[in-house]
Structure formats: C-alpha cells, structure tokens
C-alpha positions as CSV (number, residue, x, y, z in Angstrom):
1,X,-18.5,-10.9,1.5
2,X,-17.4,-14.0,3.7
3,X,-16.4,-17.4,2.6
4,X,-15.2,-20.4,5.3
5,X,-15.0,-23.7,4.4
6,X,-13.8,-26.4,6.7
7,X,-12.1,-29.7,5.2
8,X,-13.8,-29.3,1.9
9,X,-17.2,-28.1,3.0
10,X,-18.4,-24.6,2.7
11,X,-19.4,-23.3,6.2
12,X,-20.1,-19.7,5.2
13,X,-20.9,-17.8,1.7
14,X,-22.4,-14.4,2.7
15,X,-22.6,-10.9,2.1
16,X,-23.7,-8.3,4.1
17,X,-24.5,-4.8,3.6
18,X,-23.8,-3.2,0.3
19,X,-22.2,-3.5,-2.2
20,X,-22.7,0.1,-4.2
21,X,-25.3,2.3,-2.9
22,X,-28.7,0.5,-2.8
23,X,-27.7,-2.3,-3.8
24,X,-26.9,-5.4,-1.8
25,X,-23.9,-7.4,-1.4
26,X,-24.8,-11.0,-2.0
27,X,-22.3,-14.0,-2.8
28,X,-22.5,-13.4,-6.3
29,X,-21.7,-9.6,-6.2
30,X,-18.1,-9.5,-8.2
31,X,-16.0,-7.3,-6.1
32,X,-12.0,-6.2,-6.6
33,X,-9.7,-8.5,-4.3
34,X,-6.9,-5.6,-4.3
35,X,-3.4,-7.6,-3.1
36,X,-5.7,-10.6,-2.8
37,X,-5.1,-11.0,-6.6
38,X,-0.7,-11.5,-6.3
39,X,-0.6,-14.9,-5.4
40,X,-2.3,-15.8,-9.2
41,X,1.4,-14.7,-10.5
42,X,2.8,-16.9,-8.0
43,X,0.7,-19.9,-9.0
44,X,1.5,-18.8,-13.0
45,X,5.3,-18.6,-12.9
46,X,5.0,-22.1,-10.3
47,X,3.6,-23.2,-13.8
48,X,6.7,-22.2,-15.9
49,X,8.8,-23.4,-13.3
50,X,6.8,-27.3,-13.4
51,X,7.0,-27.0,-17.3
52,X,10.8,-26.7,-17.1
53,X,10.8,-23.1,-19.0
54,X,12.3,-20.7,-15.9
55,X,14.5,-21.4,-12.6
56,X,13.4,-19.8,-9.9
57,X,17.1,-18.4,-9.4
58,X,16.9,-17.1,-13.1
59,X,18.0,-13.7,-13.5
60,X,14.5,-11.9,-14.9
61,X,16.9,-10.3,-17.5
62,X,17.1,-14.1,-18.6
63,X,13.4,-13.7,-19.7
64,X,13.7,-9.7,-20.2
65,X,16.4,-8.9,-21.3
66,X,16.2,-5.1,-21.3
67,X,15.1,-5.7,-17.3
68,X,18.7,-5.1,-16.7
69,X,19.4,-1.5,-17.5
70,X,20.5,0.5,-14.3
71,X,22.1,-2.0,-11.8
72,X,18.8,-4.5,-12.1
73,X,21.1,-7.5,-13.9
74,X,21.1,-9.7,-10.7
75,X,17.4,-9.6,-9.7
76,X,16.2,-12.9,-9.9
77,X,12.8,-14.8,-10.2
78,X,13.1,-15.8,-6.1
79,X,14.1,-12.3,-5.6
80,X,10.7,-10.7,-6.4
81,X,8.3,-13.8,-5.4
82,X,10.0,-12.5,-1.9
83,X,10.1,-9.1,-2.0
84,X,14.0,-8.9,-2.0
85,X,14.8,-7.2,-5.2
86,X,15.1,-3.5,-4.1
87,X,12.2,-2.8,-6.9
88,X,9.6,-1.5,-5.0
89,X,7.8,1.6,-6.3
90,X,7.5,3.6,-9.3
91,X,4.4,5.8,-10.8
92,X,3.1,3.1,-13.6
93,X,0.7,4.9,-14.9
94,X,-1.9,2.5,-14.8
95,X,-4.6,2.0,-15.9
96,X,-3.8,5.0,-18.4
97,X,-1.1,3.2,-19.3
98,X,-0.7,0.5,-21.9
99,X,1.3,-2.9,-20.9
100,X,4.0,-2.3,-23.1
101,X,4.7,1.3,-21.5
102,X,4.4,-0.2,-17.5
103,X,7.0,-2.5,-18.4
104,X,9.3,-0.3,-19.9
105,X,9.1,2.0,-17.8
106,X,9.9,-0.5,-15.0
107,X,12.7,-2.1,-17.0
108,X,13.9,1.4,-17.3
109,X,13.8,2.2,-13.4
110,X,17.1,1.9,-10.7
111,X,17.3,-0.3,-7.7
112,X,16.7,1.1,-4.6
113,X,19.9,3.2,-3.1
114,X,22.3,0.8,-0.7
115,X,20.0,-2.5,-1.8
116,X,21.6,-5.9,-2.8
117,X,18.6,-8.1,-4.2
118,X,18.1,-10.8,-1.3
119,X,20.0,-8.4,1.4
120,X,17.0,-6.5,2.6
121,X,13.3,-7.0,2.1
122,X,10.8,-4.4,1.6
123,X,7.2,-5.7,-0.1
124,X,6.6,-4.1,-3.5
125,X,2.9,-3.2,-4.1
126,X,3.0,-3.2,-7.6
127,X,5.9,-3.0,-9.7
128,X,7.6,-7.0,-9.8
129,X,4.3,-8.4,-10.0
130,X,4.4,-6.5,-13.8
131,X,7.1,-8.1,-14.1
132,X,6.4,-11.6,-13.4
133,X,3.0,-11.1,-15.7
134,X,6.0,-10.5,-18.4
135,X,7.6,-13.2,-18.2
136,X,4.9,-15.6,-18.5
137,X,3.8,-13.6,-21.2
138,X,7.0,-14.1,-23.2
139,X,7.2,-17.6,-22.2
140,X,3.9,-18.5,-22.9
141,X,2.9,-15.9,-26.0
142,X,-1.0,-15.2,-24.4
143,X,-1.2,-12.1,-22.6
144,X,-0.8,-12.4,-19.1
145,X,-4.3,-11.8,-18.2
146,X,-5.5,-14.4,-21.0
147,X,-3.5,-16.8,-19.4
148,X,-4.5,-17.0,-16.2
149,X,-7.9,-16.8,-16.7
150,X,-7.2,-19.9,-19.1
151,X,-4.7,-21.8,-17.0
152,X,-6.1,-21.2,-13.0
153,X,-9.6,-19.5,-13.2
154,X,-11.5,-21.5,-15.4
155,X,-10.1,-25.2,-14.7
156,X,-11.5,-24.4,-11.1
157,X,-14.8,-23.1,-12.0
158,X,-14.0,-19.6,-11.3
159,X,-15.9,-18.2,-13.9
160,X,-16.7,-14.6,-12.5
161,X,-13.0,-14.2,-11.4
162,X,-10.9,-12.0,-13.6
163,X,-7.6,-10.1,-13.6
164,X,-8.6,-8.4,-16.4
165,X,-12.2,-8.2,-17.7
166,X,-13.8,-8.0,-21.5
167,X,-15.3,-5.2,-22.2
168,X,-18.6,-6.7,-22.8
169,X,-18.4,-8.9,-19.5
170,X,-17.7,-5.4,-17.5
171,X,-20.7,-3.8,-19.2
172,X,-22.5,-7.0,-18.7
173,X,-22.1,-7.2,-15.0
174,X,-23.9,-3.8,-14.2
175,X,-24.6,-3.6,-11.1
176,X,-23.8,-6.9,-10.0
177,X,-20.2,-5.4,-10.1
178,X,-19.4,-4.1,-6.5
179,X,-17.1,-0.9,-5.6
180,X,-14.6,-0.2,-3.1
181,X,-15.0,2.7,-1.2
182,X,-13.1,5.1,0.9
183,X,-14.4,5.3,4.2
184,X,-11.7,7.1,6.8
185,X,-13.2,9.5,8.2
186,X,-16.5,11.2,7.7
187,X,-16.7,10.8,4.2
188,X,-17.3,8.4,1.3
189,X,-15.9,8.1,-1.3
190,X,-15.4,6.0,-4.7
191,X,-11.9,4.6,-4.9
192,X,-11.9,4.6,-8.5
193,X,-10.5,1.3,-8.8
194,X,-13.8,-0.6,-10.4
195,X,-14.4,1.9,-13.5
196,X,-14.3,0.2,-16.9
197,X,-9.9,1.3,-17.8
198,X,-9.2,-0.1,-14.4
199,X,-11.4,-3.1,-14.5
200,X,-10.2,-4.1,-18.2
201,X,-6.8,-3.4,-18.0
202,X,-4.4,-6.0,-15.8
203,X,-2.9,-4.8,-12.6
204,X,-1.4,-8.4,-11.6
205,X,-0.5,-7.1,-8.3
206,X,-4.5,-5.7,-7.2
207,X,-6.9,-5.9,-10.1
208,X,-8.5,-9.1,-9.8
209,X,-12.1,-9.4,-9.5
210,X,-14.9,-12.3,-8.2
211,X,-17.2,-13.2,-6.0
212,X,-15.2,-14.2,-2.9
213,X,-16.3,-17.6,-2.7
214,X,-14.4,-18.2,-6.1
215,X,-11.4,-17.0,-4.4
216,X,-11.8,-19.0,-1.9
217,X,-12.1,-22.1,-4.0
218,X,-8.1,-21.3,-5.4
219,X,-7.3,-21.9,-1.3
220,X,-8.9,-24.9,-1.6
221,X,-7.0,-25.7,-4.6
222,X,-4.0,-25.5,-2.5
223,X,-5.2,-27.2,0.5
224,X,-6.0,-30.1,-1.6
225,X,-2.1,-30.0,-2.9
226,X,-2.7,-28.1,-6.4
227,X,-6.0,-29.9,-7.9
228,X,-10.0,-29.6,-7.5
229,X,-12.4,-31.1,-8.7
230,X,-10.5,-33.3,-11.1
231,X,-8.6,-30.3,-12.5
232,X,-4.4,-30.2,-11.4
233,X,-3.4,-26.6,-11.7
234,X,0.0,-27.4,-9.9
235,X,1.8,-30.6,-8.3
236,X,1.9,-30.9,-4.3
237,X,5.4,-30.9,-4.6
238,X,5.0,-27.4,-5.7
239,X,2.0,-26.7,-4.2
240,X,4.4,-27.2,-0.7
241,X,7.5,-25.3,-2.2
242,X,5.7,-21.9,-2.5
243,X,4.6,-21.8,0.4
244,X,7.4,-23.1,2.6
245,X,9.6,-20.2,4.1
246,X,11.9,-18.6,1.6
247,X,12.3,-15.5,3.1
248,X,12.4,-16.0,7.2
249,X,13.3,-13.4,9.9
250,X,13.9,-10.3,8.0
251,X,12.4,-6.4,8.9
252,X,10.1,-5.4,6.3
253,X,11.1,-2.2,5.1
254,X,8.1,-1.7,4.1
255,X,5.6,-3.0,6.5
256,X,8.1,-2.0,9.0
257,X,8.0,-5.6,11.0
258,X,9.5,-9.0,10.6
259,X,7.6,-11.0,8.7
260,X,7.8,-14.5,6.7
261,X,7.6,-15.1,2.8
262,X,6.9,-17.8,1.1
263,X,7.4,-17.7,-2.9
264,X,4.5,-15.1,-3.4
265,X,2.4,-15.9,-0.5
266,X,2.0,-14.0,2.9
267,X,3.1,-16.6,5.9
268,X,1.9,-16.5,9.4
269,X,4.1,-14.1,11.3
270,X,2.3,-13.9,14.8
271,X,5.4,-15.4,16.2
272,X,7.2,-11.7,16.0
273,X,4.3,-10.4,17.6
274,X,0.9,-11.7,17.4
275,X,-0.7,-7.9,17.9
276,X,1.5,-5.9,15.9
277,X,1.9,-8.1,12.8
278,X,0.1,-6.2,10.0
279,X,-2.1,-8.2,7.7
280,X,-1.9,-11.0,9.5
281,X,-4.6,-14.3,9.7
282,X,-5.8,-13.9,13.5
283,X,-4.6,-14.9,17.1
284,X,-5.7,-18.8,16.4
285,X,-3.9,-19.1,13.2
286,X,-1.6,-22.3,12.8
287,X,1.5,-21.3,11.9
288,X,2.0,-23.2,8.4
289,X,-1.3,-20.9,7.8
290,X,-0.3,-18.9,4.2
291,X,-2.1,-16.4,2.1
292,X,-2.4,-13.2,0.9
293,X,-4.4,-9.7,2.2
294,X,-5.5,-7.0,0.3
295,X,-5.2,-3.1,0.9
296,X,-7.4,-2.2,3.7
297,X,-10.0,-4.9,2.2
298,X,-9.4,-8.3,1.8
299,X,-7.7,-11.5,3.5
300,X,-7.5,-14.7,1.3
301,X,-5.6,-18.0,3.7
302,X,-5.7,-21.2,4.0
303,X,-4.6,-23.4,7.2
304,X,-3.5,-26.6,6.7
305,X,-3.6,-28.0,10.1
306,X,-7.0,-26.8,10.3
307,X,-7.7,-28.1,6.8
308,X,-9.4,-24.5,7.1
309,X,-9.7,-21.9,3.6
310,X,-10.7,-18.7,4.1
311,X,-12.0,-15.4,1.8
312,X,-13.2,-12.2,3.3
313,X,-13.6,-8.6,1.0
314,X,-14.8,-5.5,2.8
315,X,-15.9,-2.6,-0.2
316,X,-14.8,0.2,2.5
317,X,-11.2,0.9,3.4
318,X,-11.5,2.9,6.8
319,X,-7.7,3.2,7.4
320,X,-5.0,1.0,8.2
321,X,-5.7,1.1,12.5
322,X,-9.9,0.5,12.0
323,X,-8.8,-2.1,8.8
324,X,-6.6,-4.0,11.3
325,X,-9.0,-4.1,14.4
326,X,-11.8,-5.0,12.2
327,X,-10.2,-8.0,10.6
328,X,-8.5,-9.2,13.3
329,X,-12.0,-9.6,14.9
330,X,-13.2,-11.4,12.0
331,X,-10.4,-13.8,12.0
332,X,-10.6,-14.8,15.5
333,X,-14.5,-14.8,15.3
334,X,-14.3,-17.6,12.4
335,X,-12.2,-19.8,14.3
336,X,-14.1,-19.5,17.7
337,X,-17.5,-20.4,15.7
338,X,-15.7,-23.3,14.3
339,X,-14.5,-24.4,17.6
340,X,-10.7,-24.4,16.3
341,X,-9.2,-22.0,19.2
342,X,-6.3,-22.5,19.9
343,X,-6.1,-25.5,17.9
C-alpha cells in the first residue's frame, strides 16, 4: 500500500499486489504497521506531558514505582522517547503474555552492562515502548490500547486503525485483514504476526494495524501542527518539541550508525551518510523530515519543507539489504514524480 499526499491533498492511495494469497491489496486492506506503530506512544505521553501529569525528565519509577528494581531508578521519560536508557531487549512473551506479566517482567530486568541512561544510545525494539503504554495507563486508568484508540485514532477519522483489536472487529475483518510475510530467500512464509492473540493483544512498539492511508492521515496531523479536520490531538508547540533533535550525533548501538532522535520519532540522518543510513526517508528528503519505519515493511514521514506526508507498507520482509534497496527506490521515486528533487 502507498499513500502521498502533498500540502493537504492526497496524490496517491494504492495497493498493489496482494495482500494474502488471492486476495488483493486495495487501500482498504488493514495491514500491520510493525515499528510504524511507536510514534502513537510518543504522541500519548506528549498528551500527559500537555495535561501537566508527567515531565519528560521524570524518572519512570515516578509513575512505576517497582520500574526501579536492579539499577533502572534513573531512567527517565526523555531517556526511552530516545533510546538512551540501556533497556533494550528482553523475551516478553508476547502475545502469550498478559500485560501485567510484560511489565513485570521488564520492571524486573537489569540495565545493560557499562550503560548510563543518556550516555550511549542503542534503539530498543520493544521493551520501553511497554513501558510508556504503562504509564499512560496509570495516569490515565483506560488501558493503553483503549486510550489511544480513544484519544488519536478516532478524533482523526482513523477508524480501521488499531493497536489492539476487539475480538469481534478481528473476526469481522476476514479477509480484508492483510499478512505479512517472510520472503528472504526462496521461500514464503507467514510471519505470524496477524493471528487473532497477536492482533488483539497490544504490542505498542509494532502491533498497530490500518489501512495506510489512515496512517498517513496522523502525518498530516502533524504537518498541520497537532490538529485535522477540526480535531487538536496535540498543540504546535508540542507538535515541534517532539520532533526537534533530542538526541543528535550519537552511534546507534543498535543500528550500528549515527543517527538523530527526536522524542519518539526517527529524524533524517542522511547527513552521516546518505547511503548507509538504515531506515532512512530517501536521497531528496529535507532534513527537518521526521517519522518512523517499520521492520523490513513500512516507512511512515512527513517533510515539512515539502509540506509532503508519506505511508508505504510492504506484506513481505525480504531481508534487511533487498528491504533497504527497495525502499530507498520508492522514496526517491515519490519525490521525482512530485517534482520535489532536490528541493
């Protein structure tokens, strides 16, 4: 699926190929955004922060207390929203797992060996965007994937967009529901990431769902400095503080290059290296571009000097070298059509 639009007017809402065997991949085909989902958390604790219930420089123990055990006292909010906090992997147990157990077990867990939160940066897949769900779910009482549905997806019209689907509306979407695949090498394969557990259960890091259009329309959102269509979800002045450059310079331990952060979202990097940048938004990119990619899948952006948002899902993962050729293609191609290169 492919979604451009260009100062407020959609340019492209496609799908091509399919979406599950045999059946087609239209604009309405719901399909999993992966990574593509992280920046909802961003946009829900931006919320808290607006309401005056958190500081970004809280300690998350401030909000979970038992988040503390084993060295974790001084990892604050800031901290995770830029992958500083030395958290970055444990086996969750999702989707097997209920809520309550993920986050204990992550409140349970050590920082990383030789890591002072804000030192080093290293991106964490999965396990501080758990815990960011947690504290707006103790802020706010709703469960995290009740609220934003409540507070983001609906007020823009995102109606097929999900981090966590009913039951009935999973059953419901048959096969309207894409699936990602594995495609490296010379096999096919489900990815297992669109049965009903994983699909109803919340994964704030990678289990959002929706056409890709209605992703694009939360870059919109953005570009238009936190409202749509009559609906505020955030204030520009917050709108421009999470995506200004927290986190500048630093190696990725994880991504193994130098890249930017914003609070939660993805900045342009091409200026440490344009062709080796992983997951980055193309050659013509302007460098205030921001966003968020997805795990072999998806990129999500928007630029704002090119007033330009952008959502793209692919259902097969082919490896990280074909992923990164592939939409690196795709990004320069939407610019060139558009007549923005090097703009």
């Amino acid at each position: 699926q492919v979604y451009v639009s260009h100062r407020g007017v959609t340019a492209a809402d496609f799908g091509l190929g399919e979406s599950r065997p045999g059946v087609a991949m239209t604009p309405d085909t719901v399909m999993l955004w992966m990574s593509a989902t992280k920046p909802l958390g961003a946009v829900a604790i931006a919320q808290q922060w607006e309401r005056g219930k958190l500081a970004l420089d809280d300690p998350v123990a401030r909000h979970v207390p038992e988040f503390a055990q084993n060295g974790k006292d001084l990892i604050t909010i800031r901290h995770i929203l830029t992958h500083t906090a030395g958290i970055r992997s444990i086996e969750a147990g999702w989707p097997e797992e209920s809520w309550e157990q993920i986050i204990a077990k992550i409140c349970a867990m050590r920082i990383e060996r030789d890591w002072t939160p804000g030192s080093k940066a290293g991106y964490s897949t999965h396990v501080s965007w758990f815990m960011l769900g947690e504290i707006v779910r103790r802020i706010d009482g709703r469960d995290y994937a009740t609220y934003v549905r409540q507070e983001i997806l609906e007020p823009l019209g995102m109606n097929d967009s999900w981090v966590a689907m009913p039951v009935n509306a999973y059953r419901g979407y048959g096969t309207r529901l894409g699936i990602m695949q594995k495609t490296e090498g010379d096999q096919v394969t489900d990815a297992g990431l669109d049965t009903e557990a994983a699909c109803t259960n919340a994964r704030p890091s990678g289990s959002g769902h929706g056409p890709v259009g209605e992703l694009g329309r939360f870059y919109e959102m953005l570009l238009a400095g936190g409202a749509l269509a009559g609906k505020r979800i955030i204030s520009p002045q917050t709108t421009e503080a999470l995506v200004a450059r927290h986190r500048a310079g630093m190696y990725d331990h994880t991504f193994r290059h130098v890249m930017d952060w914003g609070l939660g979202f993805l900045l342009n990097s091409n200026q440490y290296g344009p062709d080796t940048v992983p997951y980055g938004y193309g050659p013509y990119a302007s460098y205030r571009t921001y966003g968020h990619n997805g795990h072999q899948s998806t990129s999500a952006f928007a630029d704002p000097e090119n007033a330009l948002a952008v959502a793209i899902v692919c259902n097969g993962m082919p490896g990280e070298p074909a992923h990164d050729r592939r939409m690196r293609a795709v990004h320069a191609a939407i610019y060139e059509d558009l007549e923005m290169r090097g703009k």
